[in-house]
Every structure is written in structure tokens, then in C-alpha cells.
BASESE-446243 format. One line per field, with one value per residue (C-alpha): residue number from 1; residue in one letter; chain; x, y, z. Coordinates in nm, 4 decimals. Example, Ala and Ser with C-alpha at 12.3 -4.5 7.8 and 13.67 -1.06 7.14 Angstrom:
REM BASESE-446243
pos <- [1 2]
code <- [a s]
unit <- [A A]
xx <- [1.2300 1.3670]
yy <- [-0.4500 -0.1060]
zz <- [0.7800 0.7140]
END
This chain:
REM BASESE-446243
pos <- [1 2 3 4 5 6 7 8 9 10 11 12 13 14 15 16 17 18 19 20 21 22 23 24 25 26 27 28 29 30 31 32 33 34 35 36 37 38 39 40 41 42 43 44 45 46 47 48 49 50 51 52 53 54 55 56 57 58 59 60 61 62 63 64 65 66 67 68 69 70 71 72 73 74 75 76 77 78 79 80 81 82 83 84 85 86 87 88 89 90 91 92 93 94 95 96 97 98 99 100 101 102 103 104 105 106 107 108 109 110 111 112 113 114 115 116 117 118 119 120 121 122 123 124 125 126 127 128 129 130 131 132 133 134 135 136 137 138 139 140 141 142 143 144 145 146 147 148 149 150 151 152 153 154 155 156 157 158 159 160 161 162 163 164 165 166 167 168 169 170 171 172 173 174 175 176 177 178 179 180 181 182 183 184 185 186 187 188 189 190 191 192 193 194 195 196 197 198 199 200 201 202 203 204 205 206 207 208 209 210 211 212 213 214 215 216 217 218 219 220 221 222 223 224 225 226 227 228 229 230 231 232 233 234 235 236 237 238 239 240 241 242 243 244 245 246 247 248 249 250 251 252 253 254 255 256 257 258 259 260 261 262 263 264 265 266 267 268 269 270 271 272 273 274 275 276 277 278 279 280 281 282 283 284 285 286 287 288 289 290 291 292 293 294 295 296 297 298 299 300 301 302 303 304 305 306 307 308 309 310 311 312 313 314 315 316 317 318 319 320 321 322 323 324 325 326 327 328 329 330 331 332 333 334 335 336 337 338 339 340 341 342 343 344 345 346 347 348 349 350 351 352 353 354 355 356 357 358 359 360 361 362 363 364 365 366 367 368 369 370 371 372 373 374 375 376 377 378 379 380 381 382 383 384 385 386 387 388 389 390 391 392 393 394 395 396 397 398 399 400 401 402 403 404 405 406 407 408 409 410 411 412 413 414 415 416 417 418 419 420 421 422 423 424 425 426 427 428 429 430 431 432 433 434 435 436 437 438 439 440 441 442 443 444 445 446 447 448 449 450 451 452 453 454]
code <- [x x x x x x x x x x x x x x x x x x x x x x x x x x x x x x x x x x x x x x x x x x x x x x x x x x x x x x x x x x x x x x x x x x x x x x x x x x x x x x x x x x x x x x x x x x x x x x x x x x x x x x x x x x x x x x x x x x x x x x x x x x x x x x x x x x x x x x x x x x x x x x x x x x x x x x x x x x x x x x x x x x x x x x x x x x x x x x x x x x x x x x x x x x x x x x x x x x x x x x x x x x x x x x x x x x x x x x x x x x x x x x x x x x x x x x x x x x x x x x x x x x x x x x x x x x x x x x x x x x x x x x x x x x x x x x x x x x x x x x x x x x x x x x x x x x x x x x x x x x x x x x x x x x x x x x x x x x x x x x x x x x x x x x x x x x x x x x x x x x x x x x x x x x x x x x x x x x x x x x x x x x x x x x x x x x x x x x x x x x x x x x x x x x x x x x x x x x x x x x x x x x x x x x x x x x x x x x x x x x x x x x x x x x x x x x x x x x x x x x x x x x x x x x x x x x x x x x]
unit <- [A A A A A A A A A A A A A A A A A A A A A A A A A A A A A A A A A A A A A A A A A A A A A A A A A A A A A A A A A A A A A A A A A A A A A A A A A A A A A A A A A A A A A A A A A A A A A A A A A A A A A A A A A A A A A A A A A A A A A A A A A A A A A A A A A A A A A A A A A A A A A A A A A A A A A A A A A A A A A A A A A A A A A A A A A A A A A A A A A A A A A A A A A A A A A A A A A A A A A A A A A A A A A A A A A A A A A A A A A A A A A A A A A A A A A A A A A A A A A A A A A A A A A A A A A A A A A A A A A A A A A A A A A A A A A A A A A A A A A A A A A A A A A A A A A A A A A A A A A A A A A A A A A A A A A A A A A A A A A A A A A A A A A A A A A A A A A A A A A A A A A A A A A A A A A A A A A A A A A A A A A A A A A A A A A A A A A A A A A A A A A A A A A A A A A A A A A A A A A A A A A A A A A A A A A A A A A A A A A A A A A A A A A A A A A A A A A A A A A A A A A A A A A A A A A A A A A A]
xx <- [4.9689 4.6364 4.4503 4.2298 3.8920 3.7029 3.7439 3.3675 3.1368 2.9718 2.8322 2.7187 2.5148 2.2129 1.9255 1.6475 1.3236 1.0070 0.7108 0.3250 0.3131 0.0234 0.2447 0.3970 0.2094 0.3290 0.5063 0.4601 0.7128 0.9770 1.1768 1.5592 1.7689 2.0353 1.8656 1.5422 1.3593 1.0761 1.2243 1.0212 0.9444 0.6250 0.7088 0.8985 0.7916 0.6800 0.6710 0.4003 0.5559 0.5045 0.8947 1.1522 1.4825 1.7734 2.0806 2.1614 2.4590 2.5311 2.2366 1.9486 2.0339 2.0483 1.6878 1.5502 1.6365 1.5040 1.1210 1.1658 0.9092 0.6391 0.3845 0.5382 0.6323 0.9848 1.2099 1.5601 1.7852 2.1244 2.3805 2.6551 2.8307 3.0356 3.1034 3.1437 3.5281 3.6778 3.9109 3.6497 3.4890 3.4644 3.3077 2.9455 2.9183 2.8040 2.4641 2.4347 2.4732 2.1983 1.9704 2.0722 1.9554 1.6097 1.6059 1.6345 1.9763 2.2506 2.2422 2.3091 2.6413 2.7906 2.7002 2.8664 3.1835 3.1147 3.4124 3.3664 3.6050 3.5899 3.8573 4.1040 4.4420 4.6739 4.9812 5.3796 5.5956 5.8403 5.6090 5.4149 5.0313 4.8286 4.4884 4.3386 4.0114 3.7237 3.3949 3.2635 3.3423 3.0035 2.6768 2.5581 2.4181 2.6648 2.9444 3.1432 3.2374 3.0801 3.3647 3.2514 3.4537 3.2846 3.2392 3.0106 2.7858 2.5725 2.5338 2.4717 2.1559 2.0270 2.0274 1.8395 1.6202 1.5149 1.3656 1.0325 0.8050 0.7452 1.1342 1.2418 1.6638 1.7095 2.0795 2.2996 2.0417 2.1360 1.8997 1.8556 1.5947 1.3032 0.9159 0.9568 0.6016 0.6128 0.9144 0.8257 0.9559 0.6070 0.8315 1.2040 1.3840 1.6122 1.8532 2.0113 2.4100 2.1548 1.9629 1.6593 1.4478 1.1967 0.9850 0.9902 0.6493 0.6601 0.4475 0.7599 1.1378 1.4262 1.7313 2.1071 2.2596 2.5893 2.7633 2.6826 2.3676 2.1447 1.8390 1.9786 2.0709 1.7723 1.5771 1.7912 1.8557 2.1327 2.4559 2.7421 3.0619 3.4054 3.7180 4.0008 4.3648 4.5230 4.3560 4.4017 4.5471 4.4566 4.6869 4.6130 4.9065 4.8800 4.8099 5.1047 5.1136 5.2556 4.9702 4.7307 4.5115 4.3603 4.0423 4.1146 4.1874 4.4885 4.6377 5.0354 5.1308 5.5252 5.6409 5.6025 5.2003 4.9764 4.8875 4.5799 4.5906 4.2574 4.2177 4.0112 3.7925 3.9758 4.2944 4.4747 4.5223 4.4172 4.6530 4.5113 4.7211 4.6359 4.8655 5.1134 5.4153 5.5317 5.2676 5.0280 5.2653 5.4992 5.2735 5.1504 5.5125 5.6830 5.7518 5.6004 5.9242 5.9387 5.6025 5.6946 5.9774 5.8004 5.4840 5.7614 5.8920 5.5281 5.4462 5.7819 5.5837 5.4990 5.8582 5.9240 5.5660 5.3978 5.1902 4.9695 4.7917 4.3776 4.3223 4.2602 3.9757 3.8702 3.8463 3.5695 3.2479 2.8938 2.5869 2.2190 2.0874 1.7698 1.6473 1.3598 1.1611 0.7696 0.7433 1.1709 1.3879 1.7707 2.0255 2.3155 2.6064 2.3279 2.2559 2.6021 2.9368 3.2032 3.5468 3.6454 3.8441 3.6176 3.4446 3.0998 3.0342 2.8581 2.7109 2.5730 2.3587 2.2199 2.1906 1.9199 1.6780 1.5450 1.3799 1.2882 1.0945 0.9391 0.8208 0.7124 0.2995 0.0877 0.0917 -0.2749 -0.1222 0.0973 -0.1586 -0.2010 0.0879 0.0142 0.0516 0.3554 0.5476 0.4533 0.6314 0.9163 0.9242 0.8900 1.1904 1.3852 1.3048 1.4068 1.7610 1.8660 1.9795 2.1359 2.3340 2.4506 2.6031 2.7677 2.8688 3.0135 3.2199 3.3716 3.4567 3.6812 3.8292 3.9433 4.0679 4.2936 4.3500 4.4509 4.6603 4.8808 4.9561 5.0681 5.3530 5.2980 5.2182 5.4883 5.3341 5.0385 5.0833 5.2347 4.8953 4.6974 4.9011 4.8884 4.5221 4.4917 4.6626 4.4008 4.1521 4.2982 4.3299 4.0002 3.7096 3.3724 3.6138 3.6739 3.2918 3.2386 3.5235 3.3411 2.9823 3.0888 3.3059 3.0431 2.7397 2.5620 2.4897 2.5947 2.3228 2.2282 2.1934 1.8584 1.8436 1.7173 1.9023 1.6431 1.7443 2.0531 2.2392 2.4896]
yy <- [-3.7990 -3.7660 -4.0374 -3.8589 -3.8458 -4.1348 -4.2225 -4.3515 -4.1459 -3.8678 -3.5909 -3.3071 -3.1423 -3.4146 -3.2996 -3.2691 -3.4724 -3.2862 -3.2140 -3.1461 -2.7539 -2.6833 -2.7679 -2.4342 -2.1289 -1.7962 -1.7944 -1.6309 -1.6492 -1.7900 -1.8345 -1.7676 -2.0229 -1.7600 -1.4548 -1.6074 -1.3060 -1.3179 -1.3536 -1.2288 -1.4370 -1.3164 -1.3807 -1.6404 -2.0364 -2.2693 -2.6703 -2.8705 -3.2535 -3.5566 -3.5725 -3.3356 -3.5212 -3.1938 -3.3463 -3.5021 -3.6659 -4.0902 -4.1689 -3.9215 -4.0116 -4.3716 -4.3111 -4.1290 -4.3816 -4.6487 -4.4792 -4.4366 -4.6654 -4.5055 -4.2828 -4.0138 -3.6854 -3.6416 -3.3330 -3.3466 -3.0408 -3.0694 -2.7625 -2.9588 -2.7871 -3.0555 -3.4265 -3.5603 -3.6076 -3.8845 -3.9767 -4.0955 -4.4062 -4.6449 -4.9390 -5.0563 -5.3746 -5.7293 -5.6550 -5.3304 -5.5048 -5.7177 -5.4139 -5.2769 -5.6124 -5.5995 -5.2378 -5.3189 -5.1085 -5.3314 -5.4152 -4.9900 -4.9451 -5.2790 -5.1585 -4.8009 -4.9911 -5.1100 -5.3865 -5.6556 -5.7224 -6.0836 -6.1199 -5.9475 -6.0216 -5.8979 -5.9063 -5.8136 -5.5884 -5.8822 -6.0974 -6.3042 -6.3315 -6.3513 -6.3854 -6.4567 -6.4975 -6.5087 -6.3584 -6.6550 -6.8820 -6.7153 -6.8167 -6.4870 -6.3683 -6.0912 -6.2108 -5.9322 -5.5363 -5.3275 -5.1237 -4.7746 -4.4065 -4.1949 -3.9119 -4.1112 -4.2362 -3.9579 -3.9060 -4.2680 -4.2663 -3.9766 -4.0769 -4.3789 -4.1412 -3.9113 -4.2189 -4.1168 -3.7840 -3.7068 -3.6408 -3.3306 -3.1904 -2.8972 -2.7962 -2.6317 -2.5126 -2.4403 -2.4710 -2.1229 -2.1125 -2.3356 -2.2579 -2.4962 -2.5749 -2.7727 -2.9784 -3.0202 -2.8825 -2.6970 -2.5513 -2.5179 -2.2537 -2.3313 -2.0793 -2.0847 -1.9807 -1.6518 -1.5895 -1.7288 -1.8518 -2.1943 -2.2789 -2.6415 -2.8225 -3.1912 -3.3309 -3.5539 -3.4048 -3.6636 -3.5019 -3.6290 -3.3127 -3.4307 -3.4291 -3.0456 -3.0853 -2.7794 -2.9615 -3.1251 -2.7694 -2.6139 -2.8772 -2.8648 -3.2408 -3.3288 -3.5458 -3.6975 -3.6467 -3.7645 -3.6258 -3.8598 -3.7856 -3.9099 -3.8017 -4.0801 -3.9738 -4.0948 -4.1148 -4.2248 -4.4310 -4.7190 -5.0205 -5.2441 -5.5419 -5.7493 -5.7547 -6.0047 -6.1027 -5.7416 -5.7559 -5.8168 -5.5660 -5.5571 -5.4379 -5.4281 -5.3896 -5.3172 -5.2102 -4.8596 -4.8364 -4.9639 -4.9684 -5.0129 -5.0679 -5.0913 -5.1575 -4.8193 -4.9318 -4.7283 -4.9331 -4.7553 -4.7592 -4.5783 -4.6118 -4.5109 -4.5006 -4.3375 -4.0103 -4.0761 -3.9971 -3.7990 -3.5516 -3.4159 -3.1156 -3.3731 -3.5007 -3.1738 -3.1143 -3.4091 -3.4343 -3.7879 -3.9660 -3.8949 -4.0319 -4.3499 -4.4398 -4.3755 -4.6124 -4.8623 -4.8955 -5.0431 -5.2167 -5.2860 -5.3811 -4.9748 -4.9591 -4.6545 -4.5745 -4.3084 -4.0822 -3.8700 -3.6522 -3.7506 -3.6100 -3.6109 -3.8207 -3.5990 -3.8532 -3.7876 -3.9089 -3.7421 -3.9337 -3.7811 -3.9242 -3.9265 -3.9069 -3.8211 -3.4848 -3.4690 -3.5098 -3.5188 -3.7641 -3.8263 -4.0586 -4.0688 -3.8681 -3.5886 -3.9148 -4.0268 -3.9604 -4.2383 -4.3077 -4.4837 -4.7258 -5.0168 -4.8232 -4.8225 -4.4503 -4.4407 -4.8535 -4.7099 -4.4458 -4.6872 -5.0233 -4.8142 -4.7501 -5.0672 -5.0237 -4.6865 -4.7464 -5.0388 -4.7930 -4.5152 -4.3936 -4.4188 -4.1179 -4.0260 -4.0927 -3.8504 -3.5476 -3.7266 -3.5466 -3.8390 -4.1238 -3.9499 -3.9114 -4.2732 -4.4040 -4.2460 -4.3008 -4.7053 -4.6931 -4.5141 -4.7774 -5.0154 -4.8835 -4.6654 -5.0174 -5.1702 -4.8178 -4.8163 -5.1424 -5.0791 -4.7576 -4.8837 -5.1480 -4.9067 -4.6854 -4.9839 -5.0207 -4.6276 -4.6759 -4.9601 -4.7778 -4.4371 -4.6361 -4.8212 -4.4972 -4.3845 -4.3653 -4.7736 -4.8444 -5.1288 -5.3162 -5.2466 -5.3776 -5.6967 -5.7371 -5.6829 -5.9332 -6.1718 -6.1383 -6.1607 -6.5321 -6.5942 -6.5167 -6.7371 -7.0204 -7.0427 -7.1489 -6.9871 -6.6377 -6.6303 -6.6965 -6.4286 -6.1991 -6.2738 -6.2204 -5.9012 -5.7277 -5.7767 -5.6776 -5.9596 -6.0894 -6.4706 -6.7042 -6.7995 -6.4317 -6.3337 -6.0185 -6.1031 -5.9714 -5.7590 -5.5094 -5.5898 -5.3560 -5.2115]
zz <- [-6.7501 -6.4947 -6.4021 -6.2498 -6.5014 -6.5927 -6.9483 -6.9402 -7.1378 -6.9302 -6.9861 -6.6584 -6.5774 -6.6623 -6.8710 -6.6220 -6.6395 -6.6764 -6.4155 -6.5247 -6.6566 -6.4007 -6.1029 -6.1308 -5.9489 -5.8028 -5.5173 -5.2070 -4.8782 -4.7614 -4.4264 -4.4967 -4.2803 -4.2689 -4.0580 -4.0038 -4.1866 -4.4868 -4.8469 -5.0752 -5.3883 -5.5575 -5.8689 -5.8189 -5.9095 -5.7024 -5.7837 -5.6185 -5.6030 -5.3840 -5.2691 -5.2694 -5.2277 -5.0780 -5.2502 -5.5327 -5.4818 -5.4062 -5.1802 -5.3067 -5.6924 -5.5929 -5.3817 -5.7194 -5.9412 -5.7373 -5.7804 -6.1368 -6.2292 -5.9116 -5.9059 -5.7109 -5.8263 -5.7486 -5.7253 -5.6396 -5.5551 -5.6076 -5.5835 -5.7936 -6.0597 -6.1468 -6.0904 -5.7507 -5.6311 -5.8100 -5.5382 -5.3009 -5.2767 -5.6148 -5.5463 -5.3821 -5.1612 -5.3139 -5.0867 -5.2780 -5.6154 -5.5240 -5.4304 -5.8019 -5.9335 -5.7748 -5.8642 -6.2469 -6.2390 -6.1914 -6.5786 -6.6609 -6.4252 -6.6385 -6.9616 -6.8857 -6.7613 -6.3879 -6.3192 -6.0431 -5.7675 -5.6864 -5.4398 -5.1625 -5.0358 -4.7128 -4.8101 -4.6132 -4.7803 -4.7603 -4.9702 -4.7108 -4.8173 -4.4826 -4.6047 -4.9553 -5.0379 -5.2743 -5.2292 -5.4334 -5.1302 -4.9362 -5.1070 -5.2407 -5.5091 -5.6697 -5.4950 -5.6073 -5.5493 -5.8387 -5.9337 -6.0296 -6.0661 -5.7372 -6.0066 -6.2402 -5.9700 -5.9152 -6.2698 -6.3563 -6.1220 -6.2471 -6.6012 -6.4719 -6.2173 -6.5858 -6.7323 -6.4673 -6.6895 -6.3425 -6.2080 -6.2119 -6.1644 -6.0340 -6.0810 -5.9750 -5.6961 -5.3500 -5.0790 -4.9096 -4.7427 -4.5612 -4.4206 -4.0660 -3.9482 -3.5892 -3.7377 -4.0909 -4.3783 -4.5329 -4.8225 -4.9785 -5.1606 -5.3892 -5.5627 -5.8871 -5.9428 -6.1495 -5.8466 -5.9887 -5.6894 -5.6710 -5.4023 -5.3786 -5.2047 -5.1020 -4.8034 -4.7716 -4.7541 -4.7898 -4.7130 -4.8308 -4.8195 -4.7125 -4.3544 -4.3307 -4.3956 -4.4374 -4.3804 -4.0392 -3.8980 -4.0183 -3.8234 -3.4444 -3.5515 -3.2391 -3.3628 -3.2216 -3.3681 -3.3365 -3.4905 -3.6037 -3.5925 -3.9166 -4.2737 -4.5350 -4.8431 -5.2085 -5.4461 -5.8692 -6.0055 -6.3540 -6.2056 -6.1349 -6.4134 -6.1945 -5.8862 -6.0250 -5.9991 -6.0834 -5.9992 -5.5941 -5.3153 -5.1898 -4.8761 -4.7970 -4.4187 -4.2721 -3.9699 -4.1066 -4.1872 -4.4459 -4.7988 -4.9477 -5.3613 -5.5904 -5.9279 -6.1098 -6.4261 -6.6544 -6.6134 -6.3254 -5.9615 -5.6412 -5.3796 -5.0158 -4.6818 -4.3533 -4.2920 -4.0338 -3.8215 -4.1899 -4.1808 -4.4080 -4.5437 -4.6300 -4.8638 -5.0243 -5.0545 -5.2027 -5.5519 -5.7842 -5.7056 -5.3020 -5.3439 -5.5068 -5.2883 -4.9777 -5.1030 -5.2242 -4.8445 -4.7330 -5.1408 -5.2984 -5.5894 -5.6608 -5.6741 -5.9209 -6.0051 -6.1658 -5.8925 -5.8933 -5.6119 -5.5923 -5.2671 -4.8741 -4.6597 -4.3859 -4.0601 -3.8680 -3.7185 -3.7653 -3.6330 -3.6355 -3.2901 -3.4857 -3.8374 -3.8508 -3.7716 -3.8835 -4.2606 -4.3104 -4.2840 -4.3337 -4.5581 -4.6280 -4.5090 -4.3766 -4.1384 -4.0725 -4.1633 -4.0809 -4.1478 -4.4414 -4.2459 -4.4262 -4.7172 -4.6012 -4.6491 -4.9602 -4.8963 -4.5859 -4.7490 -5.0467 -4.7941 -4.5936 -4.9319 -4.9758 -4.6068 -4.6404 -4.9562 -4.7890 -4.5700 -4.7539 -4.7946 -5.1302 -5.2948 -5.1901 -4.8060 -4.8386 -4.8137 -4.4130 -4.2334 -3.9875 -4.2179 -4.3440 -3.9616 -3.9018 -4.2007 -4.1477 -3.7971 -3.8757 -4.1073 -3.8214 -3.6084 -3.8233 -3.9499 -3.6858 -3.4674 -3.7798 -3.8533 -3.4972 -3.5031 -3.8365 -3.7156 -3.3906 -3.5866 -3.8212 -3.5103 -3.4083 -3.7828 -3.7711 -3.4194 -3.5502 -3.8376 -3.6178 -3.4180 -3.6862 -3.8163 -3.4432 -3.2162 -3.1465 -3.5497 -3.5298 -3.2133 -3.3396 -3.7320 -3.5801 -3.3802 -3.6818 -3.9505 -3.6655 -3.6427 -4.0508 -4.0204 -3.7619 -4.0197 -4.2821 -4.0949 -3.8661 -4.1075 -3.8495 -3.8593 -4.2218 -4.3083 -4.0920 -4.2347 -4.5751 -4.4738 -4.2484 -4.5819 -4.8386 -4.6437 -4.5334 -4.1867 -4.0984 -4.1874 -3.8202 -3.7586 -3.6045 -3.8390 -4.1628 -4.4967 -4.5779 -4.2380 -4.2676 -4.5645 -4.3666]
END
């Protein structure tokens, strides 16, 4: 049996929306990002729009579908030829719901079979329960984790993006080439799997090309990065009838290492610990039963369960020092890559829209390069401090994550259940644990909600 595909309806690739005919001229030059040469395209096609968003995947669907209802013309690239990796990550923060709410979207992810995760409990593999609690206990307005399969995300928004006559899908189209003008991007070229060439024109480039992001090279954009040494590995398995309630997160410490257990909406389970002292051939070699009895060790309640392989987390660290560069701007994982020690990949990239669109010039403002630099550069100055901090605290999540999974994991596990009974029992920490998880700064913070989606 897999539990790997959503049993949600889907369909890929998405029907794309539909530009004005008489944005489409002949084409004439382009600068190829691979030798640096000319590239012919005379008779190529060029589309003339107000935005060109270079990815199409969490964060640059979710920023399309958010300007459904404006009066930009809006082309995203997107080189996918299939759904995005279903064992990455499934759910988007209580903060985030409340973004889809104002957005008008919320409503579409529970009607295609979104489930809510209300609560989360640390739990011993000898039975203890060190911390319970309810997201309900913070006043909030979705206090809940939308539940949604990774591979249906992209897709979801982009359904929502087509409802715009002025979006326009191009895909599967890589990006090949760019014409670089004293930092801005003057034009795009986007290849199809055929070889049929576009030339993309937007006086405003979003890029969420991922962490190797062909816009951020193109453009000399410095980062910081920071390997990890233990890869988390994802496992599918049916959900255990006996962990209720279902619809909390769960996480199962021993002396041995951690295990994390979430409930899918499609019935099943993803199980998700950090690779240690075992090795990673260990677990591309075991067989479904080594499998369960090693997860049993740490959750005795998997005891005899069904696995099956979903896939690896690379652990590493990619931060753009800056974002922006004349009329582009990163988001997303093209902006910064983090661990998934605390989930916040994915949140990260969506938190930051509301802030950017804030920002963004009229449509007539666009045609001022000017106007353009100076919106972006606002919204840089606005979320680049919030993405720091949120950055810097997940660096100390994947630390204690690395080192639970190291030579010291026992020490180190005993500090960190120790620390969870802390939680449970100090009232100022646990509103804090609460606010911190779901998104939202404490109420006496200085920062205001609105800057802080991270």
C-alpha cells in the first residue's frame, strides 16, 4: 500500500490563465546566464506584463493568488513537471491561516480537504506527557495549523491565482536566460521541455525560484550558508488509532533520539526523525519491518506499523544578505533556506506577502524604475529584521536538534524533556511557547502582528 499521493482531487499541470492577445510581439535578444553570449530569438514571443513571478512553487503561487483580484498583469514561470514533493512540509501556521482569511482563500484549502491541527503534545517513550497544549488557549483568530498535502499546495494557489483574465502559467518553463541592466532584470527567457523560447517583460521581477535560485546567481546576490550534519528522514505510515487525539502534533523523545508523528488529511501518518548515530545507508537499506522496530524503540505506540519511505530533508542554511537588486526582489526559499527543525520553511515564504504587497507600486508606478527600487527596498527594510530573528531562532532549534541526534543525544534529550516540563508548568513561558509556535509575537511585543509573520 503507498501513502504517498493525496487522495484529494488534483489534476497537474493547471490550465493557464490568459493574457491580452496584443501583449505578444517578436522577439529580439537575449543574454544566456550560462556563457554570457547573445541567444537569438527572432521569432520567438515575447509577453509584455506588469510582474513576472520566476517560480511557481509554495511562495510565488501563494504571492499570485493573493493579486487575483488586482490590476496587475501577472506571469509566473514555473519549470514543474509534476507536483511538488509530498514528503515535505504539510501544514501552514495559525498566522498564515489568518493571512488566507483576509486573502479570501482560506475558505478554498477547507473545501478541497484542508484539516486543522488544534493541539500538540511531548510525550516519553515510557508514557510520560511533558507538555500538552491547545492552540485555543492564545487569543487568535485561526487558532489552528491548516493541514494541507505539500504536493497540492502549489496547485491549490494556482487554481485560485487563474481566477485573474490577466494571469498567465507558463509551464513547464525553465528560466534560461536573463537581459541584466545595472541590476535589474530588463527581460527573461523562458524555455519549454520543446525548446520553444518566451521572452518574458515585467518592470518588476519577483523571484521564488527555490534555494538554487537562478535569479539570485544571475544577480551576484551574496548569501550565507550553513550546512547541518544530520538529514531528517520522512517516513508515511496509517495513523496509529490509538494516538488521539488526532488532530495534535506529537513528538516522542528517549534516550535514543526523537520522533516527530503528524496526522496527513487523507487518514495517514508522517513520521519525521533527525538521522543519527545509525546513518543514512541504514535507512535506505532497511526493510518496512527494521523500520518499524527501530521507530517503536523512541514511539512504542508505532509498534509493528506499516512504513513506507517519503523521503530525505536536506539540512542546511541559505540566507540572501539582501533581497533586493533594482526592480527584483526575493521570497521564499530563493531568500532563505532553513532547517526544518520548527517547520517554518514554507510559513516563512507566505508570512512575508502580506508586507510585500503592502509595499508594492500602482500599476501606472511601475513604468518609474525609481518608484519600483523604492518599494522594494521598503519591504526589505521591513522583513529582512523580522527574517533574521526567525532565522536566528530556528538556527538554535536545528542546533538542538543536531545535537540530540549526536554523540551526547542522551545528556542532551534529558536537557530538553526537562526543559518541556518547564514549559508546562510556567504560565509567562507557555504563552510564549504558544505565541512563538503559531506565529504570533507576545502581545506586549513592540512589533506589531502585521511585521511580524515569521
Amino acid at each position: 500500500m503507498s501513502f504517498r499521493r493525496s487522495t484529494i482531487a488534483s489534476q497537474f499541470p493547471i490550465s493557464p490563465g490568459s493574457l491580452c492577445l496584443n501583449s505578444i510581439h517578436d522577439s529580439t535578444a537575449q543574454v544566456d546566464i550560462d556563457t554570457g553570449g547573445l541567444m537569438s530569438t527572432s521569432q520567438g514571443e515575447i509577453i509584455e506584463a506588469d510582474i513576472a513571478i520566476v517560480g511557481g512553487g509554495v511562495a510565488g503561487s501563494a504571492l499570485a493568488a493573493a493579486l487575483r483580484n488586482s490590476e496587475y498583469k501577472i506571469v509566473v514561470i514555473d519549470k514543474r513537471t509534476a507536483p511538488l514533493d509530498s514528503s515535505r512540509g504539510d501544514n501552514f501556521t495559525p498566522a498564515n491561516a489568518e493571512i488566507f482569511s483576509q486573502w479570501g482563500v482560506l475558505d478554498e484549502f477547507i473545501k478541497r480537504g484542508a484539516t486543522k491541527r488544534v493541539g500538540a503534545e511531548f510525550r516519553t517513550s515510557a508514557g510520560e506527557v511533558l507538555l500538552t497544549s491547545s492552540y485555543s488557549e492564545i487569543d487568535i483568530p485561526e487558532p489552528y495549523f491548516l493541514v494541507y498535502h505539500h504536493d497540492l499546495m502549489a496547485e491549490t494557489f494556482q487554481e485560485i491565482a487563474s481566477e485573474n483574465p490577466n494571469y498567465q502559467l507558463l509551464q513547464p518553463y525553465s528560466v534560461k536566460g536573463f537581459e541584466i541592466e545595472a541590476g535589474s532584470i530588463k527581460s527573461i527567457t523562458a524555455t519549454s521541455n520543446e525548446g520553444k523560447q518566451i521572452e518574458v517583460r515585467a518592470p518588476l521581477v519577483i523571484a521564488s525560484d527555490g534555494s538554487s535560485s537562478n535569479v539570485r546567481t544571475a544577480l551576484g546576490f551574496p548569501t550565507f550558508e550553513h550546512p547541518y550534519q544530520h538529514n531528517l528522514v520522512s517516513i508515511f505510515a496509517p495513523y496509529p488509532k490509538e494516538l488521539t487525539p488526532q488532530n495534535y502534533f506529537y513528538r516522542y523523545s528517549d534516550p535514543s533520539g526523537h520522533v516527530i508523528i503528524q496526522h496527513r488529511n487523507n487518514g495517514t501518518a508522517k513520521v519525521i526523525l533527525a538521522v543519527g548515530e545509525e546513518g543514512m545507508p541504514w535507512w535506505k537499506g532497511a526493510t518496512p519491518e527494521q523500520r518499524a522496530e527501530f521507530l517503536a524503540r523512541r514511539a512504542p505506540i508505532l509498534e509493528g506499523i506499516e512504513t513506507e519511505m517519503a523521503g530525505f530533508y536536506p539540512a542546511r542554511m541559505i540566507h540572501a544578505l539582501q533581497y533586493v537588486s533594482g526592480n527584483t526582489v526575493l521570497i521564499g526559499d530563493a531568500a532563505h533556506t532553513i532547517h526544518p527543525a520548527r517547520g517554518q520553511g514554507l510559513n516563512m515564504g507566505i508570512s512575508a506577502l502580506p508586507n510585500l504587497l503592502a509595499k508594492l507600486p500602482t500599476a501606472a508606478e511601475l513604468k518609474d524604475p525609481n518608484k519600483v527600487r523604492e518599494a522594494l527596498l521598503a519591504f526589505e527594510a521591513i522583513q529582512k529584521p523580522l527574517y533574521e530573528r526567525s532565522i536566528a531562532r530556528n538556527h538554535v532549534a536545528a542546533m538542538d536538534m543536531e545535537a540530540a541526534a549526536g554523540e551526547n543525544h542522551e545528556f542532551v534529550i534529558k536537557r530538553q524533556d526537562e526543559a518541556l516540563r518547564k514549559v508546562a508548568a510556567t504560565p509567562a513561558i507557555r504563552r510564549r511557547y504558544l505565541h512563538e509556535s503559531t506565529g504570533y509575537p507576545l502581545p506586549s511585543s513592540p512589533v506589531t502582528n502585521a511585521q511580524y509573520q515569521v
